[in-house]
N, C-alpha and C positions, 0 to 999 in steps of 0.2 A: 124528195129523194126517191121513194117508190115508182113515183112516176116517172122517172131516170131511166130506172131500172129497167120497168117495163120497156120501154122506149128501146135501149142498146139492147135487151134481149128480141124484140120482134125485130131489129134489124140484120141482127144475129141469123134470126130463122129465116128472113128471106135473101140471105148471100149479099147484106147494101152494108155491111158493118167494113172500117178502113181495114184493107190487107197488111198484113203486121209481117216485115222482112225477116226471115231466117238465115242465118248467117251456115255458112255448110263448111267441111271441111272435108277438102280434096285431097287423099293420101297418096305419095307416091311411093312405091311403084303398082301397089295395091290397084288405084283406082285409076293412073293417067300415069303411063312410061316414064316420064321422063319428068323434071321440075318444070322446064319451060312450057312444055304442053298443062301443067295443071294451073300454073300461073296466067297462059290466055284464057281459060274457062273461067275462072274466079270473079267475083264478084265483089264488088265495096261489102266490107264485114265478113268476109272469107278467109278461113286459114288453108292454107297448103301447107301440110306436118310431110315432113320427109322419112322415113325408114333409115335407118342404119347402113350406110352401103360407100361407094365410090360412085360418082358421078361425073362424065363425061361433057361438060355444055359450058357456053358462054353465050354473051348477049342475051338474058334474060330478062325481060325490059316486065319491070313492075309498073303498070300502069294504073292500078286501082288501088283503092285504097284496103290492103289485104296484109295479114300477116303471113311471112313464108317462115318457116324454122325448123330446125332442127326435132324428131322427135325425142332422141338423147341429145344433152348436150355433145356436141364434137363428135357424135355418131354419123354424118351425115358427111363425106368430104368432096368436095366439088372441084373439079380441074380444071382449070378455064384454057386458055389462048394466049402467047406471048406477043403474037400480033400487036402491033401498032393500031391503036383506036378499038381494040374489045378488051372486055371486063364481061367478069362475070355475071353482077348483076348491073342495068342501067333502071335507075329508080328516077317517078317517073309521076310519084305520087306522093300521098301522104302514110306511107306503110312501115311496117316495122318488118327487119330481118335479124333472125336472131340463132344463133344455137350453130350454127358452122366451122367449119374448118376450109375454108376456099385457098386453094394452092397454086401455084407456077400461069399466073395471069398477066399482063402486060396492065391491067387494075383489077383489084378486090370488087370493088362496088364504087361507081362511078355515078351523078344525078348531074346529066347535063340535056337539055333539047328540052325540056319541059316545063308546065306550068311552075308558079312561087309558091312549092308547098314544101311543108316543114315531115321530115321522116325521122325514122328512129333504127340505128346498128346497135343489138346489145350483145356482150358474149358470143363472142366470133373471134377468129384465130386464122389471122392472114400470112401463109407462109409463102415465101417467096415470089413475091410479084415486086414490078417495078413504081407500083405507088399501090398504097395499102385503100387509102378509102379519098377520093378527091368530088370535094365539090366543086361546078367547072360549069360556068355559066360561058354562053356566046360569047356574050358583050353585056349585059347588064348585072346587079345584085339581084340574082333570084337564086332560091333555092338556098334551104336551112336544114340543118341535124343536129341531133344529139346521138351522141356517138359514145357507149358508155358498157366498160368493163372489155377491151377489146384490145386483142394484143398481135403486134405485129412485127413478124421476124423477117428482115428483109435480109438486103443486101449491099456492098457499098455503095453503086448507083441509084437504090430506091426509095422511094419516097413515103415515112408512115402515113401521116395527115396531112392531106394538102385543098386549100382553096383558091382559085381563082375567077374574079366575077361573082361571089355568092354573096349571100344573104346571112342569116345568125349562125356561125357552128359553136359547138357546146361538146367537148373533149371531157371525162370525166373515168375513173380506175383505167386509165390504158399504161400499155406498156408498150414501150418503140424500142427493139432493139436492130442493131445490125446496120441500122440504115444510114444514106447519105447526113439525109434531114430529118427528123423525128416529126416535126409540127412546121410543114411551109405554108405562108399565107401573103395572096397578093389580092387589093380592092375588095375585100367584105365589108360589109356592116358590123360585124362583131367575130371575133374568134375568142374563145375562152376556153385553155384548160386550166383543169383543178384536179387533185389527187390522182396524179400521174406519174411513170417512172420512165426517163429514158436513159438507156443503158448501150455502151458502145456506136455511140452515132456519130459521124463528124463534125454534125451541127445539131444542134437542140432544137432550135428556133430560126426557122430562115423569112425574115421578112420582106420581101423583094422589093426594091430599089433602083427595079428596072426602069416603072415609069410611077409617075406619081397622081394616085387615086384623085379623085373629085370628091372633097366632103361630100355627106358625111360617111364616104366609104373610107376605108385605111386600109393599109396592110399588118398592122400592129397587134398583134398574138398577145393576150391579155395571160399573164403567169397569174394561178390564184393560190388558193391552200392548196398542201400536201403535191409542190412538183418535185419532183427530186432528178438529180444530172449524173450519171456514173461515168464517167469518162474512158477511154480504150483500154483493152486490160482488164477492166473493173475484173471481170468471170474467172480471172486467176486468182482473186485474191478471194481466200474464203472468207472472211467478213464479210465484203461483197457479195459470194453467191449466195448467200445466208440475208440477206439484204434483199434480192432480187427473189430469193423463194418464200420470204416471209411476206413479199407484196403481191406475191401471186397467192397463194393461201387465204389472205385477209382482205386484199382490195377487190382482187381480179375475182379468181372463181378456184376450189377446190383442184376441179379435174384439170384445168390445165396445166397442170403439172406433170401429167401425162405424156400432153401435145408437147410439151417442149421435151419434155426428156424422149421424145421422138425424133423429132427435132435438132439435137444435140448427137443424136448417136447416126445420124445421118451425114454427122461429117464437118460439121461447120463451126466446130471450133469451140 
C-alpha cells in the first residue's frame, strides 16, 4: 500500500497522473447572453443556471449531456416561436431541463433528429403552446423521458404529452389543463403515467388508431396510481378548485401557485 502511494504521488509530481473532468457552470446572462449561446459552450457534466429574467429564443438544441435550469424556480421565462416545426428546446441528449416557465411556442420541448437516449423535464410550467412536451422520433422507437412535476396550460387545439415513434416515456405529478388531449401516444415502447391530474381537456387519453404499431411498439398510455380526470367546468365548481390547488401544493411544487394564478388573471377563464 505504501508503495501505491508512492507511486500515484511521483506521477502526480511529474503531470503523467489521469486528468479528472470538472464539470463548470455557465450563468446566463452573467457569463454568455443569451441560453442558446451558453448551451453551445457546455460540456457533458455542465450546468447552464439561468438568472431571473424574460427570455427571447427558440431552437435550443441540447446536444450534450448538460443540465440547463432555472436559477429560481419559475424565475426564468423563456418565449419561444409559434412557427410550424420550432420549440423551444430540441433535446438531443441525455440532459435534464428543469426550473422554467416556457411560453407561446408552437412546442415546449421537443427530442426529435437524435441519438436513443433517455432525458429528464422536471418542474416546468408550459403555458400556451400547441403541444406542451412531445417525443417525436423520424420513423423509428428512439428516444425516452421522464417527465416529472410539470404542468401544462394549453389551449383547446394543444397538445399536453405527446409521443410519436419513441421509446419509454414515464409521466409522473403533472397537470394538463386546458387542452385538446392531455396524454397523446402513437408506436412507443411504453407510455406510463402515474399521480397525474387532468383538468378541462377534451380528451384524457388519446391513443391513435391511425395506423397500427409493429410489436412490440403500441400506442397504449398505460393509467397507474393516483390519475385523476376533471372534466369541463370542473374550475367552477369549488370542490373542484380546492381539488386542483390541493394537487398543486402537494404533488406538483409550492410556487406554482403563483404561475397559475398568473395564468388565470391573464384571461383564460
Amino acid at each position: 500500500m505504501r508503495g501505491t502511494g508512492r507511486t500515484a504521488g511521483l506521477l502526480l509530481l511529474l503531470g503523467l497522473a489521469p486528468a479528472v473532468a470538472r464539470s463548470e457552470v455557465l450563468r446566463v446572462p452573467a457569463d454568455h447572453p443569451t441560453i442558446k449561446s451558453a448551451v453551445e459552450r457546455a460540456a457533458d457534466g455542465d450546468t447552464v443556471l439561468v438568472d431571473d429574467g424574460i427570455y427571447l429564443e427558440k431552437n435550443i438544441v441540447v446536444a450534450r449531456k448538460i443540465r440547463v435550469g432555472s436559477k429560481n424556480p419559475f424565475g426564468a421565462v423563456i418565449y419561444g416561436s409559434p412557427n410550424v416545426g420550432d420549440a423551444i428546446f430540441v433535446v438531443r441528449a441525455a440532459a435534464r431541463i428543469e426550473g422554467f416557465v416556457l411560453r407561446n411556442s408552437q412546442t415546449g420541448i421537443e427530442q426529435r433528429g437524435g441519438p436513443d437516449v433517455r432525458w429528464e423535464a422536471a418542474d416546468l410550467a408550459i403555458l400556451d403552446c400547441m403541444t406542451g412536451i412531445s417525443i417525436n422520433d423520424a420513423e423509428g422507437n428512439v428516444g425516452s423521458a421522464a417527465i416529472e412535476r410539470v404542468i401544462v396550460l394549453g389551449f383547446p387545439a394543444a397538445t399536453g404529452i405527446c409521443t410519436n415513434d419513441a421509446g419509454r416515456v414515464e409521466a409522473s405529478g403533472c397537470l394538463i389543463m386546458d387542452c385538446r388531449a392531455a396524454f397523446q401516444g402513437y408506436d412507443h415502447l411504453s407510455f406510463g403515467v402515474r399521480d397525474s391530474l387532468v383538468v378541462d381537456c377534451a380528451e384524457a387519453f388519446d391513443e391513435s388508431t391511425s395506423h397500427r404499431p409493429v410489436p412490440p411498439a403500441t400506442s397504449r398510455i398505460d393509467r397507474g396510481h393516483g390519475v385523476s380526470v376533471l372534466g369541463p367546468g370542473s374550475r367552477s365548481d369549488p370542490r373542484r378548485r380546492e381539488q386542483v390547488g390541493a394537487f398543486i401544493r402537494l404533488v406538483v411544487i409550492p410556487s406554482l401557485d403563483e404561475v397559475m394564478g398568473e395564468a388565470d388573471d391573464g384571461g383564460t377563464g
